[in-house]
C-alpha positions in Angstrom: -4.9 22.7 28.5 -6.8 20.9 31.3 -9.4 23.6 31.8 -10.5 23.5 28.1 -10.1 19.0 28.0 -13.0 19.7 31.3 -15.1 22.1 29.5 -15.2 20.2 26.4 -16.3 16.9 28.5 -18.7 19.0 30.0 -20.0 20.0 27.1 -19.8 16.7 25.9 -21.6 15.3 28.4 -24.7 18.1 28.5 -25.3 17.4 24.7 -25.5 13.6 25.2 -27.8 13.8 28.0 -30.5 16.7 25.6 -30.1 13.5 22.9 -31.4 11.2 25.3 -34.6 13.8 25.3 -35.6 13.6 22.0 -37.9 11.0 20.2 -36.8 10.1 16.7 -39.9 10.3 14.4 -41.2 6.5 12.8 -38.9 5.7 10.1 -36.1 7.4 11.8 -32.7 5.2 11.4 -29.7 5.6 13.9 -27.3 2.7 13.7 -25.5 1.7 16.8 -21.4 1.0 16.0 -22.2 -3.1 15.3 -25.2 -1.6 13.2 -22.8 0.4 10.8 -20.4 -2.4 10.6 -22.9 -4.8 9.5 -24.2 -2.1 6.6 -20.4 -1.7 5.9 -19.7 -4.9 5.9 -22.9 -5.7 3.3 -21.1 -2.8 1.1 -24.4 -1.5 -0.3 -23.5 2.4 -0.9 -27.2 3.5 -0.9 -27.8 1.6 2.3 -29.2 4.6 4.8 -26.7 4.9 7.4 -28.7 8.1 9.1 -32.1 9.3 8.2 -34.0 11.6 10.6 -36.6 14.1 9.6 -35.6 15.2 6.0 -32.0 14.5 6.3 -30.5 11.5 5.0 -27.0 9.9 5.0 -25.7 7.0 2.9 -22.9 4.8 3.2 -21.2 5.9 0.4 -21.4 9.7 1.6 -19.9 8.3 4.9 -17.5 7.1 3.5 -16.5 9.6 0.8 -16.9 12.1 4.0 -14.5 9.7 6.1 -11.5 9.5 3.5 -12.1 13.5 3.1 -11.5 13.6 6.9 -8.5 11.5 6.5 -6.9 13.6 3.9 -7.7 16.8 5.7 -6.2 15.5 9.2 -3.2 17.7 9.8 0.3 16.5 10.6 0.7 15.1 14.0 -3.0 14.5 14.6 -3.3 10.8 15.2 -4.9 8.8 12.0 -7.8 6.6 12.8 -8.8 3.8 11.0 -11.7 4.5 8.4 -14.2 2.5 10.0 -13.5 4.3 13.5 -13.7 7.6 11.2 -16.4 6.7 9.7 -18.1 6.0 13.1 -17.3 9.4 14.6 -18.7 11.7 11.7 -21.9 9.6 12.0 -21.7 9.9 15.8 -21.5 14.0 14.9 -24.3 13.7 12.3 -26.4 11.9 14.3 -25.9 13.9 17.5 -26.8 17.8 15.3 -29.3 16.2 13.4 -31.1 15.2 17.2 -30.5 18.4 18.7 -31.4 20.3 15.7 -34.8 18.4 15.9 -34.8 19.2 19.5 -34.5 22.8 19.2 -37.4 23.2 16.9 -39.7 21.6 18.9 -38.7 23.1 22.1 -38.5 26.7 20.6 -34.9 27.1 21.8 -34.6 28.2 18.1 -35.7 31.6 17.0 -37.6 30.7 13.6 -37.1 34.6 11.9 -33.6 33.9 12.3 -33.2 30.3 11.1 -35.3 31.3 8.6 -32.4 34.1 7.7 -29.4 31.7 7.7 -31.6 29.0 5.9 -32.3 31.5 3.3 -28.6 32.6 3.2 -27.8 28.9 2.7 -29.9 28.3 0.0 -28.4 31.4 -1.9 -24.8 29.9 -0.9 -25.3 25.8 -1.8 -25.8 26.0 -5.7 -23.4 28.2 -5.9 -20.6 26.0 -3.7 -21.9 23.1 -5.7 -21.2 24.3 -8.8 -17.8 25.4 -7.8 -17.4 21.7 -6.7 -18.8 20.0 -10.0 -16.0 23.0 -11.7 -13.4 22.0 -9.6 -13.9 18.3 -10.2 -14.0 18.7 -13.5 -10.6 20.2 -14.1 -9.3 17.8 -11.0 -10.1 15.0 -13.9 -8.9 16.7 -17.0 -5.5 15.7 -17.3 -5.6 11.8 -17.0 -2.0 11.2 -17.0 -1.4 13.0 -13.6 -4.7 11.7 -12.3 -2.9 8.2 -12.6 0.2 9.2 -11.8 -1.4 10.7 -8.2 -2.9 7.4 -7.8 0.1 5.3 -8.2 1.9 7.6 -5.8 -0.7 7.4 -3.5 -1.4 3.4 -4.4 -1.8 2.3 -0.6 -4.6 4.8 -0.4 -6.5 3.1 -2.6 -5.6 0.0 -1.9 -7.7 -3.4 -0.1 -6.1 -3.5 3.4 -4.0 -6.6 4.1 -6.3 -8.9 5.4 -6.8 -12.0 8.0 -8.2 -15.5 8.5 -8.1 -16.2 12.3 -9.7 -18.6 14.3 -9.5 -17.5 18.5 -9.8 -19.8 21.5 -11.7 -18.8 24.7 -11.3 -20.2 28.0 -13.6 -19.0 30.6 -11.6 -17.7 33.7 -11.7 -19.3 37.2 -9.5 -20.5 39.9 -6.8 -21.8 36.9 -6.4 -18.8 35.3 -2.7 -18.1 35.9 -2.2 -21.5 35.4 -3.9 -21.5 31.9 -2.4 -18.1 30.9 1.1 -19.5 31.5 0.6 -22.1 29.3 -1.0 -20.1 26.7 2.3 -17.7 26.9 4.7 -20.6 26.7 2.5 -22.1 23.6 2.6 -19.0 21.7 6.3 -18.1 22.2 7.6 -21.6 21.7 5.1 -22.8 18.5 4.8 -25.9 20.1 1.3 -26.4 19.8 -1.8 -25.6 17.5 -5.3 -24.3 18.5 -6.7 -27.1 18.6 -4.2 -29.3 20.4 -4.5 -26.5 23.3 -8.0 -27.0 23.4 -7.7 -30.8 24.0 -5.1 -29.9 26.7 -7.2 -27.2 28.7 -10.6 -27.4 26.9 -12.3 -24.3 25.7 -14.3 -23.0 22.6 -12.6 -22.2 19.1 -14.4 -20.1 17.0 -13.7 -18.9 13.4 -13.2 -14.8 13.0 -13.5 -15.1 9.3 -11.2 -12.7 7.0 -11.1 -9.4 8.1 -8.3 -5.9 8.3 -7.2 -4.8 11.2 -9.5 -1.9 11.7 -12.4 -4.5 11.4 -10.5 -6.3 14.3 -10.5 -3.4 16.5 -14.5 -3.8 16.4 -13.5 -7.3 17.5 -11.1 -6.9 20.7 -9.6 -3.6 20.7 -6.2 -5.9 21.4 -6.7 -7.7 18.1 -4.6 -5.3 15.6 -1.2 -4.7 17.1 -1.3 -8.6 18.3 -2.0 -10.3 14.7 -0.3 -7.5 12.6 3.4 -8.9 12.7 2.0 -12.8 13.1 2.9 -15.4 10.0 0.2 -18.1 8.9 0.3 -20.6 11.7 1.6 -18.8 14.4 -0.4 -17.6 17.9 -0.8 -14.4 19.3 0.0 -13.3 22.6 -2.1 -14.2 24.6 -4.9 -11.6 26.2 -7.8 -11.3 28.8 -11.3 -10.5 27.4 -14.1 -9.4 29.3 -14.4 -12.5 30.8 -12.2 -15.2 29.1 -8.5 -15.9 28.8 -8.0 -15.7 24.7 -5.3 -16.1 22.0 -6.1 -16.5 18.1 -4.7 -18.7 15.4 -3.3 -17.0 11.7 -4.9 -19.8 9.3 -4.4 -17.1 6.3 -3.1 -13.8 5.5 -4.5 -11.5 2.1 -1.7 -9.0 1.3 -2.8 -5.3 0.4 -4.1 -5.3 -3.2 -4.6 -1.9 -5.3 -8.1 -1.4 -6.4 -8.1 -0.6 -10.5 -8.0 3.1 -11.4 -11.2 2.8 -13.1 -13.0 1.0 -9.9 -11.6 3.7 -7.6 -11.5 7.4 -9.6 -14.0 9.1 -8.5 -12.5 8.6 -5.1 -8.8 9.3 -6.6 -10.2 12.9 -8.2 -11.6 14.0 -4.7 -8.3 13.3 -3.0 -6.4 15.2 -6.1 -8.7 18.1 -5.1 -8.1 18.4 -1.7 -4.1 17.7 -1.9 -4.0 20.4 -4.6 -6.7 22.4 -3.6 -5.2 25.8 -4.2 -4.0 25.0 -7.8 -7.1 23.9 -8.8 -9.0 27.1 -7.3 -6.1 29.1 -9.4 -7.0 27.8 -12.3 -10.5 28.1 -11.9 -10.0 32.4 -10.9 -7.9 32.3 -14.3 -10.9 30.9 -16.0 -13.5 33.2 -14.5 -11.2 36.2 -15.4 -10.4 35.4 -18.9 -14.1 34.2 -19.7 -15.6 37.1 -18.2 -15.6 40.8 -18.9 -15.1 43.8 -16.0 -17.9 46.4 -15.7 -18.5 49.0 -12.9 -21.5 50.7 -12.9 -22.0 54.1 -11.7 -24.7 53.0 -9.1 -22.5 50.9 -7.6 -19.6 53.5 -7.0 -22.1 55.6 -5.8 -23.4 53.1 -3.4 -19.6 52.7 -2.3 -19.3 56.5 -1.9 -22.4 56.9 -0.1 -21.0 53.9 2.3 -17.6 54.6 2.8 -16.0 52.2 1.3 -13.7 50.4 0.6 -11.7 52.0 3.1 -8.5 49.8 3.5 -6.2 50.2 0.7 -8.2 52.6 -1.7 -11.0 55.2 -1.6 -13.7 55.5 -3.8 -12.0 59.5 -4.6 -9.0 57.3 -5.7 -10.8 54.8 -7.7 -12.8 57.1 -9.8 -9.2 58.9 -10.2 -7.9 55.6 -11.4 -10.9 55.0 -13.6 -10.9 59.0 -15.3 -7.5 57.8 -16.5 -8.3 54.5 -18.0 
């Protein structure tokens, strides 16, 4: 609805301007989108993508937080490219983490009752870890269906398709429409190369390197639909940038390539988890039951009797019925 896409810009737009308040403490990182890219493109996993305070975020809990994100996203949501995805959790991260720090130096934050939910937390977290270290452990178990999930999920864990593109700029002025229809007839017809139409209306090429298409987006937001259905040697389309007329050259294409199971399995158990999420928390309920033993002690049901409770399906009169029985 239109009232709740205002409010939520609103809201947007208050909590960007309290960032703008705070001043990160020395040491403090909080990479900007071409700051991210550059760690990404590094590939260092233990490269600090966040740190603020005591919290600290690598890239390779970005990115295991990203393709969780992606395998969570429900159907008709649109997908985002994991380097965009990656981008917004940190943008999330980084944005709590800064209010968060904001709120405890302003007071704005009761401290008896952060205390409380920080104490309830702590109670809560080994416990959810554990569940997660059970969960994963069973998730990797049966090694013939791990493989078999990631063969019939292969373009998940797959190297994107990958280009080598070169881009001519022309700066715009009084020849712009001019240039741009000879750029248009070059690209449809394949009658020229890059660098015979920078001879003909001058220009500077520069090389893009090898890159997907969500690392292109970072590039020109044009770039991806543009180069995606382009064979080696043709011209794109071409586009206005900021402030130049530009088209770009396929010199060579990299087709998708599966990463190895063994490179990739950690990543290939967390995704069996989430797709079969409520198998795996049946099994683990069948474990806990079988390994354990049932014992109600007579404080307890007191405590329930005294309380009321439970009150929805059974009372505690009823129970103790059940249990004189047994």
């Amino acid at each position: 609805m239109l009232r709740d896409h205002l409010l939520a810009e609103r809201q947007h737009a208050a909590l960007a301007e309290l960032e703008t308040e705070v001043e990160p403490p020395q040491g403090s990182v909080l990479l900007d989108r071409a700051g991210l890219e550059a760690l990404a493109e590094a590939g260092d996993p233990e490269s600090a993508v966040l740190r603020l305070g005591e919290t600290e975020l690598t890239l390779g809990e970005l990115r295991r937080m990203a393709r969780q994100a992606t395998l969570r996203r429900q159907a008709g949501t649109p997908a985002l490219a994991l380097p965009d995805l990656m981008w917004q959790q940190l943008e999330r991260l980084r944005q709590r983490e800064l209010l968060y720090s904001r709120c405890q130096g302003s007071g704005d934050v009761d401290a008896d009752e952060l205390e409380v939910r920080l104490d309830a937390w702590r109670q809560q977290a080994p416990l959810s870890l554990e569940r997660q270290r059970r969960l994963a452990a069973m998730a990797g178990q049966d090694e013939d269906r791990l493989r078999g999930f990631y063969e019939g999920n292969i373009g998940f864990f797959s190297r994107p398709p990958r280009w080598h593109l070169r881009r001519l700029r022309i700066a715009l002025d009084s020849s712009a429409p001019r240039v741009m229809a000879r750029l248009e007839e070059a690209a449809a017809s394949g009658s020229a190369s890059l660098d015979r139409l920078q001879d003909e209306l001058g220009g500077e090429i520069e090389d893009l390197g090898v890159k997907s298409l969500a690392q292109l987006r970072l590039v020109e937001p044009k770039l991806p639909a543009l180069v995606a259905p382009l064979a080696v040697g043709e011209l794109s389309p071409p586009y206005l940038g900021s402030d130049h007329l530009e088209l770009v050259e396929v010199k060579a294409r990299e087709e998708a390539e599966p990463l190895p199971f063994d490179e990739v399995r950690e990543r290939v158990v967390s995704a069996y988890m989430i797709q079969y999420r409520s198998d795996l928390y049946e099994a683990l309920t069948d474990e806990v039951l079988q390994g354990g033993e049932l014992e109600i002690l007579p404080e307890g049901l007191a405590a329930l009797r005294e309380a009321g409770v439970p009150q929805a399906e059974i009372t505690v009169e009823q129970l103790e019925e059940l249990l004189d029985r047994t």
